[in-house]
BALOBA-1460 file (C-alpha; in Angstrom, 3 decimals):
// residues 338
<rec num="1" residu="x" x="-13.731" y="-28.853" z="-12.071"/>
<rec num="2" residu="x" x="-13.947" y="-28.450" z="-8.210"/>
<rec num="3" residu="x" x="-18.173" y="-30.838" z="-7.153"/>
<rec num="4" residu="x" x="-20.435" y="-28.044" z="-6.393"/>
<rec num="5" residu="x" x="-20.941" y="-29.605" z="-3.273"/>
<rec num="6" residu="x" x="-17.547" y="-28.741" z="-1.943"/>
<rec num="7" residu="x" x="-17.416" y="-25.332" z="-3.429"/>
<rec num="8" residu="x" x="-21.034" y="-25.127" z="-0.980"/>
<rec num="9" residu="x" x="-19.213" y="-26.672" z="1.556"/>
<rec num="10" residu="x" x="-16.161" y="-24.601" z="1.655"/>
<rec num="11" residu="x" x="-18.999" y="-21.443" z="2.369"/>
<rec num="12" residu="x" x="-20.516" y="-23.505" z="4.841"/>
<rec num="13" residu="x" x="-17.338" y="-24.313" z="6.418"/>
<rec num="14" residu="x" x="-16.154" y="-20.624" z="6.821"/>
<rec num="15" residu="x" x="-19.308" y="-19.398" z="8.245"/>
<rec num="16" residu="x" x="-19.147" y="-21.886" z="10.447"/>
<rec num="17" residu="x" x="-15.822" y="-20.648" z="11.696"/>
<rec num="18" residu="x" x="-17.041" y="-16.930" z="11.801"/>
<rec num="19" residu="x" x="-19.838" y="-18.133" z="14.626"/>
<rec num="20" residu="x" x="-17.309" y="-20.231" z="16.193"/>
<rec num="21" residu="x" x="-14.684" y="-17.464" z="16.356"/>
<rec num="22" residu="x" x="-17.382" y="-14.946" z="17.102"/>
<rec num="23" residu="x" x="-18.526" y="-16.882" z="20.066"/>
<rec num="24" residu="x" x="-15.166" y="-17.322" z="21.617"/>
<rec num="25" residu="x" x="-14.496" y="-13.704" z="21.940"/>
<rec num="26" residu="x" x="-17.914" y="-13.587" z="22.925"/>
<rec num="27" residu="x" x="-17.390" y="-16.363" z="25.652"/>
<rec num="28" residu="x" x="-14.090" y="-14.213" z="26.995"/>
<rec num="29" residu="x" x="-15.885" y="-11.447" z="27.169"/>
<rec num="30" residu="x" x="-18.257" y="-12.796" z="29.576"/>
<rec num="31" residu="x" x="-15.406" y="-14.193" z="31.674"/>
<rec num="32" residu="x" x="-13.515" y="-10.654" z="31.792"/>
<rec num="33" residu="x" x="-16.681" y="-8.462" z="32.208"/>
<rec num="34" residu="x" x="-19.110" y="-10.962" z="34.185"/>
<rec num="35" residu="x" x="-17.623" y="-13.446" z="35.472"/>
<rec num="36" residu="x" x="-18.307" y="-17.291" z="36.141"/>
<rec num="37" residu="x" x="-20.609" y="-18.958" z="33.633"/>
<rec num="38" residu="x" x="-22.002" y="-22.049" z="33.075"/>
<rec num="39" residu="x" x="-22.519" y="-24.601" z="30.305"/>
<rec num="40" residu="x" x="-25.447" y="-23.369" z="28.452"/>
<rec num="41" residu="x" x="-25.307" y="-19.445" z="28.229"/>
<rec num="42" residu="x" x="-25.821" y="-17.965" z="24.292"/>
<rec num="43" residu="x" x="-21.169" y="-17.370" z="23.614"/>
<rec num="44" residu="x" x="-21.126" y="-21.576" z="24.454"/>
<rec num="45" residu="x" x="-24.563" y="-21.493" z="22.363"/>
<rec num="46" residu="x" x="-22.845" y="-19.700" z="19.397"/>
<rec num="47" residu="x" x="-19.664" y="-21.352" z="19.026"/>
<rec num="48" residu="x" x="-21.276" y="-24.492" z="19.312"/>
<rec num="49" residu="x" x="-23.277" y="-23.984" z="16.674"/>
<rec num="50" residu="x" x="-20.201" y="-22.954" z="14.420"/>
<rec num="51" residu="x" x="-18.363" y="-26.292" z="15.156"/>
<rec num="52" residu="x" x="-21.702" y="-27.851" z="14.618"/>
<rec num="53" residu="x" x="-22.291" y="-26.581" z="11.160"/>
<rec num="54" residu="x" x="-18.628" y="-27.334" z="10.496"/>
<rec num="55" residu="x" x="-18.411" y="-30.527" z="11.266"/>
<rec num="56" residu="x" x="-22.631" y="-31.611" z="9.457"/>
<rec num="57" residu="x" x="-20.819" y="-30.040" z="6.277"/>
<rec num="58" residu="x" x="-17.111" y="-32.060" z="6.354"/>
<rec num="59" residu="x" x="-20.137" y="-35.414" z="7.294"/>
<rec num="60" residu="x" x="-22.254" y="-34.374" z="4.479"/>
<rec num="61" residu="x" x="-19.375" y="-33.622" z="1.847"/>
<rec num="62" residu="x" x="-17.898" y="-36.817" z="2.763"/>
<rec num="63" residu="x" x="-21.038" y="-39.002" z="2.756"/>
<rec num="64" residu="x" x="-21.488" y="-37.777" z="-0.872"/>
<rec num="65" residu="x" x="-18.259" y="-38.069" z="-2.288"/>
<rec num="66" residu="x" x="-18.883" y="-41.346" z="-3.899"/>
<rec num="67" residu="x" x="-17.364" y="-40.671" z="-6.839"/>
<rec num="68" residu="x" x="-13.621" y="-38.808" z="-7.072"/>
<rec num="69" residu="x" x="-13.168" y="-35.917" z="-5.341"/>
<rec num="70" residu="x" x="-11.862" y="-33.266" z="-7.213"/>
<rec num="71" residu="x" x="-8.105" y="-33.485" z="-5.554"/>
<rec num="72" residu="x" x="-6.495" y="-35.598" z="-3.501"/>
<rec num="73" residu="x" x="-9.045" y="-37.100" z="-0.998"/>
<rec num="74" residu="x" x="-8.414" y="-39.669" z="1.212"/>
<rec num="75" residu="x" x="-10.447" y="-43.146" z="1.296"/>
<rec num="76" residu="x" x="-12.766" y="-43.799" z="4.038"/>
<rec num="77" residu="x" x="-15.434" y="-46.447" z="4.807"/>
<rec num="78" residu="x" x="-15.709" y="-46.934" z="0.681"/>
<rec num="79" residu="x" x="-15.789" y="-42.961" z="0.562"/>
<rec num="80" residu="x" x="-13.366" y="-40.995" z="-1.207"/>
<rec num="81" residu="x" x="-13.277" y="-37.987" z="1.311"/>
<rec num="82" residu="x" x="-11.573" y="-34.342" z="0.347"/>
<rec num="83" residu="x" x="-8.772" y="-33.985" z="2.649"/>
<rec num="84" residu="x" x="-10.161" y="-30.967" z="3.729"/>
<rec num="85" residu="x" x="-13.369" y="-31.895" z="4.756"/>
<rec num="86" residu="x" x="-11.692" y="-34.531" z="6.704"/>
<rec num="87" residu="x" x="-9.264" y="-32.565" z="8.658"/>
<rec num="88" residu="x" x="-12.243" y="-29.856" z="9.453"/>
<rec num="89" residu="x" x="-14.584" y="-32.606" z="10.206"/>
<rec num="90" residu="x" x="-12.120" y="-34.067" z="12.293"/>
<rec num="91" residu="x" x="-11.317" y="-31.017" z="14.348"/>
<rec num="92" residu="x" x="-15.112" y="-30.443" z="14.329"/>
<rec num="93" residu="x" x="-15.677" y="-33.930" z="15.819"/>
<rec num="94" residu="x" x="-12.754" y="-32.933" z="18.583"/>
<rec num="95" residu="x" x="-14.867" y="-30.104" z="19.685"/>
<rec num="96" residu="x" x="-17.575" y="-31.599" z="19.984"/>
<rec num="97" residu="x" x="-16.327" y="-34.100" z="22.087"/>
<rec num="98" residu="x" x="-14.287" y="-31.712" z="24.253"/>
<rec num="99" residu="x" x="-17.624" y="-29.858" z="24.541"/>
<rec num="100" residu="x" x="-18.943" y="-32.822" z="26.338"/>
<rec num="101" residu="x" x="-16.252" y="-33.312" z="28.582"/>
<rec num="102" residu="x" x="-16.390" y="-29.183" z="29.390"/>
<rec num="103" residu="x" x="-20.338" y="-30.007" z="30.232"/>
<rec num="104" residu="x" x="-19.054" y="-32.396" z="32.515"/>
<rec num="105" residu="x" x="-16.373" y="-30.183" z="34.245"/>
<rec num="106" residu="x" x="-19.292" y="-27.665" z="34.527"/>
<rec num="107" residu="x" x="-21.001" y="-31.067" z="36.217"/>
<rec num="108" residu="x" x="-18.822" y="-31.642" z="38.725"/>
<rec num="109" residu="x" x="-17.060" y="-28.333" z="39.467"/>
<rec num="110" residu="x" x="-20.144" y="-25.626" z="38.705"/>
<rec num="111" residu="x" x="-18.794" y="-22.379" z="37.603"/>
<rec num="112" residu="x" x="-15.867" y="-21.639" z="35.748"/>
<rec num="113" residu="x" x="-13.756" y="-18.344" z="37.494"/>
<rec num="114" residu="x" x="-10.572" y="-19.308" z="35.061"/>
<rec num="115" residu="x" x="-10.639" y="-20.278" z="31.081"/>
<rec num="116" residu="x" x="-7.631" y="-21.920" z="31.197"/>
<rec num="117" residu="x" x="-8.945" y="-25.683" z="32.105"/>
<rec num="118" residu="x" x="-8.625" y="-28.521" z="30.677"/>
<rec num="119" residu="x" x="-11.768" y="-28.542" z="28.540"/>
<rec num="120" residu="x" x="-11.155" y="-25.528" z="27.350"/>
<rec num="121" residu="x" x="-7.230" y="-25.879" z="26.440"/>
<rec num="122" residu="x" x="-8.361" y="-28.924" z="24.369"/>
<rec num="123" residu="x" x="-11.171" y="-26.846" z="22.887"/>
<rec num="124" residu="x" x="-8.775" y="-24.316" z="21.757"/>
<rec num="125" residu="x" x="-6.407" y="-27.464" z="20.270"/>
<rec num="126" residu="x" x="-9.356" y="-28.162" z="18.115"/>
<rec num="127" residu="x" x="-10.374" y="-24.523" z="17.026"/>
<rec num="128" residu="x" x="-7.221" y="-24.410" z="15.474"/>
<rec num="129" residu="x" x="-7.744" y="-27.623" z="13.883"/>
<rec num="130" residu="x" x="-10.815" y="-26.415" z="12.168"/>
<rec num="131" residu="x" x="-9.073" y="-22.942" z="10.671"/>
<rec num="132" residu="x" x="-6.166" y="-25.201" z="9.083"/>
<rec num="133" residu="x" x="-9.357" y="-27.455" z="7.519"/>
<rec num="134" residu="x" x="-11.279" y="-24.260" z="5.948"/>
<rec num="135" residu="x" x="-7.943" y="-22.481" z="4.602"/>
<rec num="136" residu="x" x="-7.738" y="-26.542" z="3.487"/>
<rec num="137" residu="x" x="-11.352" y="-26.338" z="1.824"/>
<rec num="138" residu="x" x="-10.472" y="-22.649" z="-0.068"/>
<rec num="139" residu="x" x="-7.077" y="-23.797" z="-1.724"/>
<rec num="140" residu="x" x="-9.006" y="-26.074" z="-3.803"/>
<rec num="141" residu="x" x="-10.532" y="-23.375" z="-4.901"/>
<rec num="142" residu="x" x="-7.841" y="-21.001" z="-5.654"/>
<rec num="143" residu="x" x="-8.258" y="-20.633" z="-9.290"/>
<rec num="144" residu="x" x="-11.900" y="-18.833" z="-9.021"/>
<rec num="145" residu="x" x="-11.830" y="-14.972" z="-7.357"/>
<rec num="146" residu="x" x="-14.283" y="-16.042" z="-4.911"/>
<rec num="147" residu="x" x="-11.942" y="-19.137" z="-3.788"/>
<rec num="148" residu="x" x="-9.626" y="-16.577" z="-3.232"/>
<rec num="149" residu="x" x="-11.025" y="-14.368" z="-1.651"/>
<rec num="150" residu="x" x="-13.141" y="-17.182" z="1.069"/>
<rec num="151" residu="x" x="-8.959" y="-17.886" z="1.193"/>
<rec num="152" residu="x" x="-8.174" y="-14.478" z="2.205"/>
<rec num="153" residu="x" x="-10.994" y="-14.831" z="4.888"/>
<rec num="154" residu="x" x="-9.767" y="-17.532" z="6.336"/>
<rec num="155" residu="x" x="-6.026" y="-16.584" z="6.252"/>
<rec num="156" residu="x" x="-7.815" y="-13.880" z="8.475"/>
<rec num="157" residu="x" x="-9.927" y="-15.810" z="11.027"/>
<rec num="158" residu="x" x="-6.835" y="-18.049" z="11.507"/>
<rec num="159" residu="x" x="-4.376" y="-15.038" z="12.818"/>
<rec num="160" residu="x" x="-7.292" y="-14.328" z="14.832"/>
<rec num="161" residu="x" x="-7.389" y="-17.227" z="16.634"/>
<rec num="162" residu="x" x="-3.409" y="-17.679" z="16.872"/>
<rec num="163" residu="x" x="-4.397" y="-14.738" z="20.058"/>
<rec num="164" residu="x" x="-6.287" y="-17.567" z="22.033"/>
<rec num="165" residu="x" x="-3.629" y="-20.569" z="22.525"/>
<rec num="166" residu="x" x="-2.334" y="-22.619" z="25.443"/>
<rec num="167" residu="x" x="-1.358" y="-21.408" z="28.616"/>
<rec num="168" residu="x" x="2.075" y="-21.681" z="30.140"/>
<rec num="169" residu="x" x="5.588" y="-21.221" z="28.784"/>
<rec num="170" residu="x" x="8.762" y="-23.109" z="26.978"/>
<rec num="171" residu="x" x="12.262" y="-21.589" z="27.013"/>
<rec num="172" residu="x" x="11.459" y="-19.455" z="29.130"/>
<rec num="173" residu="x" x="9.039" y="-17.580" z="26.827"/>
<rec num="174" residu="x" x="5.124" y="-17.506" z="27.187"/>
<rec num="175" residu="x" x="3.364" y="-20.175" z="24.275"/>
<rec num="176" residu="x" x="0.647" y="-17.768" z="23.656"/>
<rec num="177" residu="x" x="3.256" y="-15.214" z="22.438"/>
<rec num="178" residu="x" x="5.089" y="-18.332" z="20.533"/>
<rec num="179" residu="x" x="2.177" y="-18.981" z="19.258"/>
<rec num="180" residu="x" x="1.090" y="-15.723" z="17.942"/>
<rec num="181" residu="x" x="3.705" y="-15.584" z="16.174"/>
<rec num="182" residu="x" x="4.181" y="-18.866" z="14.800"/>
<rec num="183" residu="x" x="0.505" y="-18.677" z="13.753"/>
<rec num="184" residu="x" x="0.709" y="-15.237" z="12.236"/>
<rec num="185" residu="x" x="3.862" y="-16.225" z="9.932"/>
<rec num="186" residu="x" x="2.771" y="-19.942" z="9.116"/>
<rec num="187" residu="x" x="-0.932" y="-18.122" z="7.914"/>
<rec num="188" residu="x" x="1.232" y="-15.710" z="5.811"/>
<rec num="189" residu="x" x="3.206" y="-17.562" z="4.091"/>
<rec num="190" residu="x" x="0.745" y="-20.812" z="2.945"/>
<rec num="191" residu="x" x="-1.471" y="-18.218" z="1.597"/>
<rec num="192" residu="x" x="1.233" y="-16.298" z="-0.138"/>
<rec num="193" residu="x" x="3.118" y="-19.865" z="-1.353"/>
<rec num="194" residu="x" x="-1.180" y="-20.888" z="-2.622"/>
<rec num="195" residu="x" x="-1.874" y="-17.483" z="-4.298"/>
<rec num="196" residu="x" x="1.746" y="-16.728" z="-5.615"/>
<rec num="197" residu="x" x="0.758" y="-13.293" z="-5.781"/>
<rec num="198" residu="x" x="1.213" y="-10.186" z="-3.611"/>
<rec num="199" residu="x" x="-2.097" y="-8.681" z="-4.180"/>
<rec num="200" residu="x" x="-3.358" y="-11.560" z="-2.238"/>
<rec num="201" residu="x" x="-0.908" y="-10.647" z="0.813"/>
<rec num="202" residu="x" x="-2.170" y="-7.477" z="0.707"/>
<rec num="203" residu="x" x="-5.897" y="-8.669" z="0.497"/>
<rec num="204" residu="x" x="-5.298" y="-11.001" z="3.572"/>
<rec num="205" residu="x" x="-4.775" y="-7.811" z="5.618"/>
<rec num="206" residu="x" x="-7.435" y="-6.103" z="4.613"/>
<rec num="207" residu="x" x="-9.764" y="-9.510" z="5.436"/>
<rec num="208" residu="x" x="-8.230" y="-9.326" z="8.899"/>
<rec num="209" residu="x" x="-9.292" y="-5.445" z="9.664"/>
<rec num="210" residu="x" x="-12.632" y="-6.562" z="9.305"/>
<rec num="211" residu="x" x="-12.219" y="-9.996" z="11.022"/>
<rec num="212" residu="x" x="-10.386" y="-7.792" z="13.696"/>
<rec num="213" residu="x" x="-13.265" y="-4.595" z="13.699"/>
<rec num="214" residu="x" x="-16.400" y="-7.488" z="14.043"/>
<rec num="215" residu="x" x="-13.793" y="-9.146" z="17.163"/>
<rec num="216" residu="x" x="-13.514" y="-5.662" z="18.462"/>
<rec num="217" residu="x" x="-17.375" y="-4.237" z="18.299"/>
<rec num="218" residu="x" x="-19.456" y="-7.738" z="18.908"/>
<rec num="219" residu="x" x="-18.072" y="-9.306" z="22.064"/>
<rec num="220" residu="x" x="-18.777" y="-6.085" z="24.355"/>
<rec num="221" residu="x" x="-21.670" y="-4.668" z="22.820"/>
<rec num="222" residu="x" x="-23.395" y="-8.150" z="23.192"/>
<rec num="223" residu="x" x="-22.056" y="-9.062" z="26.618"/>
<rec num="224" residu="x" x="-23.998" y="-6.100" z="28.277"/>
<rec num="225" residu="x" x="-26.882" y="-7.155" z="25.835"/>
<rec num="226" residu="x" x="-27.432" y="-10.343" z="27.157"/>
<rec num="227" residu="x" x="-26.420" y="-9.462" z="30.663"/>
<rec num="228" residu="x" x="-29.062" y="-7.248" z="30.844"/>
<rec num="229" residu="x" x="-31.748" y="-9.722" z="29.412"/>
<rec num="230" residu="x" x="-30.506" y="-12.306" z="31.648"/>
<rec num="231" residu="x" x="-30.145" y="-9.944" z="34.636"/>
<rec num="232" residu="x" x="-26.879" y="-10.774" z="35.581"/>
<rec num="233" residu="x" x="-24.583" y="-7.944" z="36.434"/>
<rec num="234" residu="x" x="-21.942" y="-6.454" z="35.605"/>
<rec num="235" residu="x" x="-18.589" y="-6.316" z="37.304"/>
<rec num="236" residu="x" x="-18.358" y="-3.259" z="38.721"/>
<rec num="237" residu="x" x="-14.973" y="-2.953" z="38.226"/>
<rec num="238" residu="x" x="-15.292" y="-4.350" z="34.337"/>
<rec num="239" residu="x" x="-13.361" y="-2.016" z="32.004"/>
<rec num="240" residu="x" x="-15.847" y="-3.050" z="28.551"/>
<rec num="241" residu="x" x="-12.797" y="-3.232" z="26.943"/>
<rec num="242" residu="x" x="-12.432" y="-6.451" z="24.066"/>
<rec num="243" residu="x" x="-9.549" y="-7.934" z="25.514"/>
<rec num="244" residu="x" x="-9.290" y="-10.281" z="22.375"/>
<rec num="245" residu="x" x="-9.484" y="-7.853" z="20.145"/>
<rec num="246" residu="x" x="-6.774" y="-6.315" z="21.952"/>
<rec num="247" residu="x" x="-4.689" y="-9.705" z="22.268"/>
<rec num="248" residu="x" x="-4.603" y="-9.792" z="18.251"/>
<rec num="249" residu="x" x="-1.809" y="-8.893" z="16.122"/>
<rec num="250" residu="x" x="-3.173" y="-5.262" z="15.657"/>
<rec num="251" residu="x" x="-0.264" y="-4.297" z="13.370"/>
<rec num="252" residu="x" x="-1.319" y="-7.163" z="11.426"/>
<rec num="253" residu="x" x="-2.426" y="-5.255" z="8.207"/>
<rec num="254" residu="x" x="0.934" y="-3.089" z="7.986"/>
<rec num="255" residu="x" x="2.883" y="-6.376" z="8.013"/>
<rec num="256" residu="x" x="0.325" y="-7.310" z="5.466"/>
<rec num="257" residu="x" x="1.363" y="-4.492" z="3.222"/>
<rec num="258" residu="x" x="5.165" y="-4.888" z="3.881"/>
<rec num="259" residu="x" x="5.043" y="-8.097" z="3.387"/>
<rec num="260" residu="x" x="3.310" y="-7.920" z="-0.204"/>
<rec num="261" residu="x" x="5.886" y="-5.315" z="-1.396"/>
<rec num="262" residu="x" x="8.575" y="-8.041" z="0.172"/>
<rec num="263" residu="x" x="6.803" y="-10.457" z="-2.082"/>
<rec num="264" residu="x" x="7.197" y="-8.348" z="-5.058"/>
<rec num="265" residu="x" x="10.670" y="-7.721" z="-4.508"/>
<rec num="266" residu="x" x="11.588" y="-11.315" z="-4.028"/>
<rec num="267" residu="x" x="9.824" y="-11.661" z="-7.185"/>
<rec num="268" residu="x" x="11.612" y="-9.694" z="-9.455"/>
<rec num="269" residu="x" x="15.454" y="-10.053" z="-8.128"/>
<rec num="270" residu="x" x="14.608" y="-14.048" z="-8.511"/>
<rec num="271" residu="x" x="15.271" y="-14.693" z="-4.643"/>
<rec num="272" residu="x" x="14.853" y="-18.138" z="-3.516"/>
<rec num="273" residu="x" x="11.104" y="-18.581" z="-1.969"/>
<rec num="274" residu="x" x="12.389" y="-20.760" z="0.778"/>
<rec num="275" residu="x" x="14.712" y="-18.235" z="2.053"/>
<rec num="276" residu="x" x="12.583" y="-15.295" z="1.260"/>
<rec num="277" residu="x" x="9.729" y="-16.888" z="3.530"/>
<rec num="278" residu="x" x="11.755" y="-17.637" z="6.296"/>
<rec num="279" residu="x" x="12.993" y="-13.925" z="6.290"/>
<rec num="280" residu="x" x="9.199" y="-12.744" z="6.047"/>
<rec num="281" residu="x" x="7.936" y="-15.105" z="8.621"/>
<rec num="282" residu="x" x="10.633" y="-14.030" z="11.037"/>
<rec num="283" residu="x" x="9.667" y="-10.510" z="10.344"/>
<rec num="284" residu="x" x="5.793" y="-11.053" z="10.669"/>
<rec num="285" residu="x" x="5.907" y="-13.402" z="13.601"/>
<rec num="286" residu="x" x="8.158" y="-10.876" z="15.290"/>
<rec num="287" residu="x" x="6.161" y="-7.640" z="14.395"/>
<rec num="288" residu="x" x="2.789" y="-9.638" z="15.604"/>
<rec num="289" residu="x" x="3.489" y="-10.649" z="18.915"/>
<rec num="290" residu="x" x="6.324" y="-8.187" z="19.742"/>
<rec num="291" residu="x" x="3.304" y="-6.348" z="22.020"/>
<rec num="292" residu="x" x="2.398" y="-9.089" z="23.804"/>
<rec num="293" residu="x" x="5.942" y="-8.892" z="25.296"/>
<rec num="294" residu="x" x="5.628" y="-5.762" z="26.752"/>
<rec num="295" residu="x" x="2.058" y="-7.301" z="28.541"/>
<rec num="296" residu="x" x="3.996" y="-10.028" z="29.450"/>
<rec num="297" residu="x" x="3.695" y="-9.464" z="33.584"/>
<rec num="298" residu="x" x="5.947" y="-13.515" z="34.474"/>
<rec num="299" residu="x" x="8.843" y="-10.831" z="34.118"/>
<rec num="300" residu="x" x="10.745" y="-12.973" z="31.158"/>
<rec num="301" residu="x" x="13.780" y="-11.806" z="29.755"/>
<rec num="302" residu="x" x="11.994" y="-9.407" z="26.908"/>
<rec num="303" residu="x" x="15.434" y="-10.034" z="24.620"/>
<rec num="304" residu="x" x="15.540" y="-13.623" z="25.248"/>
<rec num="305" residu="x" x="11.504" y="-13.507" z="24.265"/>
<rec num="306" residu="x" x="12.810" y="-11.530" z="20.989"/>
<rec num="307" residu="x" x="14.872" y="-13.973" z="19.653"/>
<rec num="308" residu="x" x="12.868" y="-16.956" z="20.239"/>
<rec num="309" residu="x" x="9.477" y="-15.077" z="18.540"/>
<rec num="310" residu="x" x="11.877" y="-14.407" z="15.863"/>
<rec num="311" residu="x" x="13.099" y="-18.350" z="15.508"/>
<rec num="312" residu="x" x="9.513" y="-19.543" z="15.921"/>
<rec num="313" residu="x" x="8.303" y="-17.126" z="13.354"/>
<rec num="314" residu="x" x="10.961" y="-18.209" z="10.664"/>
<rec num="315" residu="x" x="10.685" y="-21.892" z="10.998"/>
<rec num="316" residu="x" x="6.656" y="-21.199" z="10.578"/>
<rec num="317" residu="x" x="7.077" y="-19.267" z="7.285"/>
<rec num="318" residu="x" x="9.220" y="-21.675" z="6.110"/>
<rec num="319" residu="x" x="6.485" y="-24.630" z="6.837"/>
<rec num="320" residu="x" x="3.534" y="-22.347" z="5.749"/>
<rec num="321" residu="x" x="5.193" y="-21.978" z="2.509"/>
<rec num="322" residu="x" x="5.871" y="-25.751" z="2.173"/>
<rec num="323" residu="x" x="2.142" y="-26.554" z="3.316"/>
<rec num="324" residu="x" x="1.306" y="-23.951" z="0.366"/>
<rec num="325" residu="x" x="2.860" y="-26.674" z="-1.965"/>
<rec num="326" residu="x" x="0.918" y="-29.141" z="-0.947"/>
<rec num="327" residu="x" x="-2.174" y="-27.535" z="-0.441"/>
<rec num="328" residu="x" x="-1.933" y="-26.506" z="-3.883"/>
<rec num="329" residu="x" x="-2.384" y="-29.634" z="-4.940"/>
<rec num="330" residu="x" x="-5.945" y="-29.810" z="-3.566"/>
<rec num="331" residu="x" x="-6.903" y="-27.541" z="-6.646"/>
<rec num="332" residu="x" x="-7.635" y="-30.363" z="-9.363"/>
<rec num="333" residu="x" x="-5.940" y="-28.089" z="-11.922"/>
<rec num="334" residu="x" x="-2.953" y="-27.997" z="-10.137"/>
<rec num="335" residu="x" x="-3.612" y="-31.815" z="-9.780"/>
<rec num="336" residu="x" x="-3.785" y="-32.295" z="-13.831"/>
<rec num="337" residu="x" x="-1.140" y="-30.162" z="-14.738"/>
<rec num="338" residu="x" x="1.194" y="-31.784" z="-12.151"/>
């Protein structure tokens, strides 16, 4: 039987990534329709307080966890710590620390015109950090419908933030489009290999239209909010558009929905899982960031950008299904009949 406590702090954890997630889209926003900001405005404010909350619950589970974890957990200071309350605290602790050095960049340079510095790159890093930690935190807790389903929701806040990656390019091709679709197949695929069931598939899409509908209504609606309490203007030539929103795998829920029936199908003609996810991960990866090609404005080679989504996307579903093994393990009845 999964400690209360980390059945608590598996909640904790993914409402802690909501505010975080929330506040980034918030934060770019701000930098599309305003402009420059500084350290301490309310989208730094928010996320903040979502890596904040993330990383007191991994401390708190941890501190606890005198006696066995339910799971595998890993030994620290005399502690037996849940694995996934270490990797979210750790990616927590990352953020924090980035957040420090971004309040010194602020220091030293003022206002930021451009997200892409350093701080921020490394605060994305460990963003991503923190979704693998609360998908982590809801495997254990797989056997329950509300483990599943907190799984489902954080399937969905993870292909959210694949849309907000690195800058620059390899092979020619941009990363954020890599990883958009590496992201989007890897997230597919360890929740399908966890739940070993296609409704679940299905019920990760329908978690990500409303991860996608709060990305799309709260960034705009409260950056001319608290532009207008603050009395800082808007740009007058600021569309109000959510450009995350936009930068998200919208077809996301239709690949959800193919992808189950693919699931099914694999099922019942016995095809081999590895295989089968490496198929559906090329296909998901592909679908997801296939419009983020035709934004692409470096000019790439749009087939050569094809085929390497496509590559990227199959090697991910094939690691997202053998991460599934393993974080099925976290689930201490997995763990006892193993």
């Amino acid at each position: 039987m999964v400690p209360r406590r980390q059945v608590v702090g598996a909640w904790l954890l993914l409402t802690g990534f909501c505010s975080l997630w929330l506040g980034v889209a918030w934060d770019g926003q701000w930098h599309v329709d305003v402009g420059p900001d500084t350290f301490f405005t309310a989208p730094h404010l928010m996320f903040y307080f979502g890596t904040a909350l993330i990383g007191l619950t991994s401390l708190v589970v941890v501190l606890t966890s005198r006696q066995a974890a339910a799971g595998p957990a890993v030994r620290v200071l005399g502690l037996r710590a849940p694995v996934a309350f270490l990797v979210a605290g750790l990616g927590a602790a990352g953020h924090l620390v980035y957040g420090a050095i971004d309040l010194w960049w602020h220091t030293v340079y003022g206002f930021d015109v451009l997200e892409s510095t350093p701080s921020h790159l490394s605060l994305q890093l460990a963003m991503h950090v923190q979704s693998v930690g609360v998908i982590m935190a809801f495997a254990a807790l797989r056997t329950t419908m509300s483990g599943r389903w907190g799984l489902v929701a954080a399937g969905a806040f993870s292909v959210a933030s694949g849309a907000i990656v690195l800058d620059g390019s390899v092979f020619g091709v941009k990363l954020s489009v890599i990883a958009l679709a590496a992201v989007s197949a890897w997230t597919l695929c360890a929740i399908t290999g966890i739940t070993r069931a296609a409704r679940w598939v299905l019920a990760l899409g329908l978690a990500f239209i409303a991860v996608h509908a709060a990305s799309f209504f709260f960034p705009p609606l409260a950056t001319e909010l608290y532009a207008d309490g603050i009395g800082q203007p808007i740009r007058d030539n600021a569309l109000g558009v959510p450009l995350v929103a936009l930068a998200m795998p919208i077809a996301y829920p239709v690949t959800a929905l193919i992808a189950a029936g693919s699931v099914e199908l694999a099922r019942r003609r016995n095809l081999s899982p590895s295989a089968t996810m490496a198929a559906l991960g090329a296909f998901v990866g592909l679908v997801a960031a296939l419009p983020r090609i035709f934004l692409d404005e470096t000019g790439s080679n749009p087939l050569w950008s094809v085929l390497v989504m496509t590559a990227f996307g199959a090697l991910a579903g094939r690691f997202g299904w053998q991460c599934a093994a393993l974080m099925r393990r976290l689930s201490p009845r997995e763990a006892v009949a193993a």
